[in-house]
One Martini backbone bead per residue (centre of mass of N, CA, C, O) as a GRO file, in nm:
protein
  227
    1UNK     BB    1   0.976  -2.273  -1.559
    2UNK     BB    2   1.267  -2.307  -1.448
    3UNK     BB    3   1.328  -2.026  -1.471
    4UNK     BB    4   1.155  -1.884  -1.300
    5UNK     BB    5   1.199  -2.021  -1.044
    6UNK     BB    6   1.493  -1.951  -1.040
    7UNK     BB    7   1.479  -1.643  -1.037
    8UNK     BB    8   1.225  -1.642  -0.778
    9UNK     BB    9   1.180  -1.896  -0.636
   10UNK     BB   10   0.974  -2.113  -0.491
   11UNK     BB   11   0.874  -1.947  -0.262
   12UNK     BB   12   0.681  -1.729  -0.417
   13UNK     BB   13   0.478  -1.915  -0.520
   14UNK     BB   14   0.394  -2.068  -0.233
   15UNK     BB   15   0.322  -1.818  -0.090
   16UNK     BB   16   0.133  -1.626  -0.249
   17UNK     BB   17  -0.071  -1.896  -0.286
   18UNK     BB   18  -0.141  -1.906   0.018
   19UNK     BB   19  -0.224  -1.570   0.042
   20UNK     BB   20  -0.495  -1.613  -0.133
   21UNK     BB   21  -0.622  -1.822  -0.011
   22UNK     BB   22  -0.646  -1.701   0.288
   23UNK     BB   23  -0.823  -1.469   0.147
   24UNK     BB   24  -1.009  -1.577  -0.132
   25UNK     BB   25  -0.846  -1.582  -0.354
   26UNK     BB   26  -0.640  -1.499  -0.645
   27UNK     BB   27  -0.379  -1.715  -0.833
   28UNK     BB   28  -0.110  -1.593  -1.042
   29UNK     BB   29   0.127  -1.785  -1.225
   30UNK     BB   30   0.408  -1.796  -1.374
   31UNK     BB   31   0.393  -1.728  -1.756
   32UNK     BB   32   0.495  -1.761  -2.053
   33UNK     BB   33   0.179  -1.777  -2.181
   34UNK     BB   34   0.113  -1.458  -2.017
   35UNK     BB   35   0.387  -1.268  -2.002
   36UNK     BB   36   0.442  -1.391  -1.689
   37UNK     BB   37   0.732  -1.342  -1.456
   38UNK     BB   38   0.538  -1.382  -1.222
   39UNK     BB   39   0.319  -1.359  -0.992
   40UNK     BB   40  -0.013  -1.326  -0.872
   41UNK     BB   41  -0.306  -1.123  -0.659
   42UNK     BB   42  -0.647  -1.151  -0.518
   43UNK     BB   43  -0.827  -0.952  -0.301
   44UNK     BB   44  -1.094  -0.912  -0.101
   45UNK     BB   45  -1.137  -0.554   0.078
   46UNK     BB   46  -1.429  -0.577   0.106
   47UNK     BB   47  -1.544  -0.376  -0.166
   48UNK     BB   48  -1.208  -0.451  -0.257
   49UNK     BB   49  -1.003  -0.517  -0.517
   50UNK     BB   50  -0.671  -0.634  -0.444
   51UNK     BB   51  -0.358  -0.605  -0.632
   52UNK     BB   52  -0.069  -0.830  -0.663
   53UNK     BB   53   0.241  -0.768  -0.749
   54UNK     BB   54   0.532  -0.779  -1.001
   55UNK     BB   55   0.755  -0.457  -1.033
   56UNK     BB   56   0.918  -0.346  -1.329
   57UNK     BB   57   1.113   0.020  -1.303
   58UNK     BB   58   1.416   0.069  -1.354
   59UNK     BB   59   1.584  -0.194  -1.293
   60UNK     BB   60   1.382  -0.261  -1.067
   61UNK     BB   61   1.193  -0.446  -0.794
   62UNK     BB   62   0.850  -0.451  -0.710
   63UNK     BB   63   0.597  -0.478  -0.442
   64UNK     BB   64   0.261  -0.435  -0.599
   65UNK     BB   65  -0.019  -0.273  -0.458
   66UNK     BB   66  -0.379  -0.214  -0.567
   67UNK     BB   67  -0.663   0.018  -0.629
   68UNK     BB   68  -0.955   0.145  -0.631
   69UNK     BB   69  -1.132   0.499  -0.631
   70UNK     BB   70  -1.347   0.705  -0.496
   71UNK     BB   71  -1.248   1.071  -0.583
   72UNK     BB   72  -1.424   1.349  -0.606
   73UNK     BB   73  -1.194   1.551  -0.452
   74UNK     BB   74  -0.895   1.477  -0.509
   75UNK     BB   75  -0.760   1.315  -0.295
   76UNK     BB   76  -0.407   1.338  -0.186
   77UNK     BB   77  -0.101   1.102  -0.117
   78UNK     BB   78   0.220   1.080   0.013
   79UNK     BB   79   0.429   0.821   0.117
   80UNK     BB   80   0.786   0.785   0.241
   81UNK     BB   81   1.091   0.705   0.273
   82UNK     BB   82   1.399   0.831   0.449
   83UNK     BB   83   1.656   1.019   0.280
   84UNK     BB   84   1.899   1.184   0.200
   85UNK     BB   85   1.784   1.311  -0.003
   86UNK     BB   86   1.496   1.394   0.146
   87UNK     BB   87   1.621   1.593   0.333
   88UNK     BB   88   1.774   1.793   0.110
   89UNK     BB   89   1.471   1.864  -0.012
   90UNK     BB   90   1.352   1.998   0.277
   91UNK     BB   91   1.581   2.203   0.325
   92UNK     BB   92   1.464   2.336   0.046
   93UNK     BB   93   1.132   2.298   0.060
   94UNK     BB   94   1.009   2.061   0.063
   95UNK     BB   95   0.730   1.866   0.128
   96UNK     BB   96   0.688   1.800   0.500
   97UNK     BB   97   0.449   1.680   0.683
   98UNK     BB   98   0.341   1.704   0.988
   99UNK     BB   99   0.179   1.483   1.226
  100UNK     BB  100   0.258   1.340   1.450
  101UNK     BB  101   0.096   1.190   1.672
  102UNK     BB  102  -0.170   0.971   1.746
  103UNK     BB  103  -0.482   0.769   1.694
  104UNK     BB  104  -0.637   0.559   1.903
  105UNK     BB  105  -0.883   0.480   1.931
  106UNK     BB  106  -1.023   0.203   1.875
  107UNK     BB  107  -0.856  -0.127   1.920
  108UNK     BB  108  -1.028  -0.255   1.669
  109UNK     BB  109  -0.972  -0.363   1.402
  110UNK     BB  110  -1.076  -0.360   1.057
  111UNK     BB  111  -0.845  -0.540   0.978
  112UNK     BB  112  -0.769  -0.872   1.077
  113UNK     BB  113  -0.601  -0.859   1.342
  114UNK     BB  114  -0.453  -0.800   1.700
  115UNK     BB  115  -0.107  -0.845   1.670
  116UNK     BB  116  -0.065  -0.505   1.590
  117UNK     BB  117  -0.168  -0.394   1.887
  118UNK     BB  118   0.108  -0.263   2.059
  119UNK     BB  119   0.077   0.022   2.267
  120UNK     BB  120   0.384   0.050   2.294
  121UNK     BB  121   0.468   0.036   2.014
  122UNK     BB  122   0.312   0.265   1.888
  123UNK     BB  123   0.456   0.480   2.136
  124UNK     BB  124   0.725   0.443   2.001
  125UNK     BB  125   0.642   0.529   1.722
  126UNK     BB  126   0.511   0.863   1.713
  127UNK     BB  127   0.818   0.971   1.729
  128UNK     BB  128   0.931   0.859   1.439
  129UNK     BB  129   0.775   0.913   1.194
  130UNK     BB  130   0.861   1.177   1.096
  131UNK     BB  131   1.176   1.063   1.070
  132UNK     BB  132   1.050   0.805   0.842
  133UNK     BB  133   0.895   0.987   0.693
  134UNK     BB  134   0.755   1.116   0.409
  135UNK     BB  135   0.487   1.398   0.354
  136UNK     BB  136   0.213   1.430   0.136
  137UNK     BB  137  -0.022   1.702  -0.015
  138UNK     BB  138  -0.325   1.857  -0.088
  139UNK     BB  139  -0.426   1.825   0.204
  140UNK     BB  140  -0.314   1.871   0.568
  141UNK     BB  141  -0.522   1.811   0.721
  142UNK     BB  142  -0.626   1.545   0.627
  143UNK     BB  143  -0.317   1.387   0.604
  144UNK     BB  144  -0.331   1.374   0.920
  145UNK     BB  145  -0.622   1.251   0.975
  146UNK     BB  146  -0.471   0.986   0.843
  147UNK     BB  147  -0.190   0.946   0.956
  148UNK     BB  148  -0.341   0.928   1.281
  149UNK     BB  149  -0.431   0.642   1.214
  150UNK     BB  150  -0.234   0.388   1.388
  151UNK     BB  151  -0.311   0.116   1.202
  152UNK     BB  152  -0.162   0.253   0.951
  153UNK     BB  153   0.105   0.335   1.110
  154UNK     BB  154   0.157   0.011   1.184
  155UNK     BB  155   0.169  -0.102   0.876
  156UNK     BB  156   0.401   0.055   0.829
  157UNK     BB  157   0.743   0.079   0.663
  158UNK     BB  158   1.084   0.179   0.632
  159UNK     BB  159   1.158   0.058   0.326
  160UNK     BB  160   1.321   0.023   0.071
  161UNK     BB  161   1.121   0.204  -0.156
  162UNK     BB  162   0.863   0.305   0.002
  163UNK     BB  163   0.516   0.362  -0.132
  164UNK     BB  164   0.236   0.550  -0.053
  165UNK     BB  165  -0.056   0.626  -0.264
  166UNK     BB  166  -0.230   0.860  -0.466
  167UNK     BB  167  -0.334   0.763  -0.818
  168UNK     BB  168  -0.391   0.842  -1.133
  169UNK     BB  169  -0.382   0.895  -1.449
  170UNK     BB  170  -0.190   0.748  -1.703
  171UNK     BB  171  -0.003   0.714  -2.012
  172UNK     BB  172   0.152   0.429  -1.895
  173UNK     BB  173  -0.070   0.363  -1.730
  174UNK     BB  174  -0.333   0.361  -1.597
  175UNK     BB  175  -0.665   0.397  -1.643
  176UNK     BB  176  -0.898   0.671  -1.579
  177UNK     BB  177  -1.176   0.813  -1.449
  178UNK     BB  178  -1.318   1.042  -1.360
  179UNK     BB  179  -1.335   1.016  -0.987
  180UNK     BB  180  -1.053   0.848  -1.005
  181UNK     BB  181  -0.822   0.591  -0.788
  182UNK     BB  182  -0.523   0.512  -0.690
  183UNK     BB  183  -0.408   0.254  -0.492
  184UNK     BB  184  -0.083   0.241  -0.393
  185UNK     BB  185   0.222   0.008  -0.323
  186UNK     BB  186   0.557   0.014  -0.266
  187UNK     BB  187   0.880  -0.238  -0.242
  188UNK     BB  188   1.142  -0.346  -0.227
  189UNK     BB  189   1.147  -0.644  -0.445
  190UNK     BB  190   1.043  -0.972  -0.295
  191UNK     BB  191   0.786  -1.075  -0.138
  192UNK     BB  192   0.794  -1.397   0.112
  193UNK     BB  193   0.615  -1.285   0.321
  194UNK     BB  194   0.314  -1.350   0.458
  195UNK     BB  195   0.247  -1.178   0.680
  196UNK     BB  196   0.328  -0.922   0.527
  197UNK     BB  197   0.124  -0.965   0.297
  198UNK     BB  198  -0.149  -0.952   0.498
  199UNK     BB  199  -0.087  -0.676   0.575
  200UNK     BB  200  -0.141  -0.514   0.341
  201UNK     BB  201  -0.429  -0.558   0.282
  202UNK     BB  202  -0.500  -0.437   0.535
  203UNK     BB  203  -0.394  -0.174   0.474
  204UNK     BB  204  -0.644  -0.124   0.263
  205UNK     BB  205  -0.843  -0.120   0.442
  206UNK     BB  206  -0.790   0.096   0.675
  207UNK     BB  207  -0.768   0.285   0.466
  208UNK     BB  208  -1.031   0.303   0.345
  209UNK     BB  209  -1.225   0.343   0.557
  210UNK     BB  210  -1.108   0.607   0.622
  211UNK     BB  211  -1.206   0.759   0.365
  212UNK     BB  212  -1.505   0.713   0.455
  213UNK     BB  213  -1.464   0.870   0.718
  214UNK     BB  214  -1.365   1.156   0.575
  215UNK     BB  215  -1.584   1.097   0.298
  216UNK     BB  216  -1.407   1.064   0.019
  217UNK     BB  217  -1.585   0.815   0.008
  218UNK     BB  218  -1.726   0.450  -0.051
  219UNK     BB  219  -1.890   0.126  -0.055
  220UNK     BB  220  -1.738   0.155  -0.345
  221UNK     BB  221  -1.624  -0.018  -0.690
  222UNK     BB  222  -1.451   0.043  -0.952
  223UNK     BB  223  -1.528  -0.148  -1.269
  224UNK     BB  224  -1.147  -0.171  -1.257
  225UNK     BB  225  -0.937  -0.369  -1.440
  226UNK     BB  226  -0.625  -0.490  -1.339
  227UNK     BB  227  -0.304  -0.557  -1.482
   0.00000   0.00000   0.00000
């Protein structure tokens, strides 16, 4: 255990713990018995249980939120940040939808605090997205009216490494069944931030609640344990 500690530094084991607390969920910490090298923690979002771990991918380490959902229309979405890669594959034509504007709607979050509604930040932020993040999408319609909605897109940042997308099943990962998908977040490193933690959470409820009002989904979750 103290290999672990040293690891991972006993601060993320302490945070996660805490935020798992704070929000009524459950946490696991790492484990050599059950061959968990990370922390691990889940919290109900609504009627979406949402699982939050430490996840290891070609040798880099990345703090990885997932939840399933009903999509019987298989919409999809891949937003992340913006690199010199990602740059010179858009001039070469690769897909990269302008949101725009964003939608500002009733000032009241669906999830969390009103902490981060600071609606001159959120217009300062505007003119920013698109220069900050790669969208592609299977409905750029969709997409547009998903991103455009400022709560969203307040609670992303252009951190290294991050990507939020909806994905289906996978022959090395997660197995799903028709008319089901995956919601992902991912960013690189270990979050040690609580704040920011819990920010994610909310981030899954916000996404989440758009796809219901924009009929995509339902108040309903699929009875899918991930590990």
């Amino acid at each position: 255990m103290n290999f672990l500690k040293n690891l991972i530094g006993p601060p993320a084991e302490d945070v996660w713990r805490e935020v798992a607390e704070a929000r009524g969920g459950v946490f696991f910490p790492s484990s050599f018995i059950n061959l968990r090298l990370y922390p691990a923690m889940q919290a109900q979002v609504g009627v979406w249980p949402v699982r939050a771990d430490i996840y290891n991918d070609d040798k880099m380490t990345f703090t990885r939120f997932r939840t399933t959902f009903f999509n019987p229309a298989g919409f999809k979405f891949h937003i992340r940040t913006k690199t010199v890669f990602s740059n010179l594959g858009i001039s070469l034509g690769m897909q990269d939808i302008e949101v725009g504007h964003p939608d500002y709607g009733p000032h009241e979050p669906m999830f969390g605090t009103d902490s981060y509604l600071d609606l001159e930040e959120v217009k300062r932020r505007r003119s920013e997205f698109d220069d900050q993040y790669v969208v592609q999408g299977n409905d750029p319609e969709q997409v547009i009216r998903f991103f455009r909605r400022y709560r969203i897109r307040d609670l992303l940042r252009p951190t290294t490494g991050m990507r939020f997308e909806t994905v289906g099943s996978h022959l090395l990962g997660d197995q799903l069944p028709p008319g089901v998908s995956k919601l992902e977040y991912l960013e690189l490193g270990i979050d040690r931030d609580a704040r920011r933690l819990g920010e994610l959470f909310d981030l899954f409820g916000e996404a989440l609640e758009m796809l219901v009002e924009m009929g995509l989904t339902t108040h309903s979750a699929p009875r899918i344990e991930l590990k």
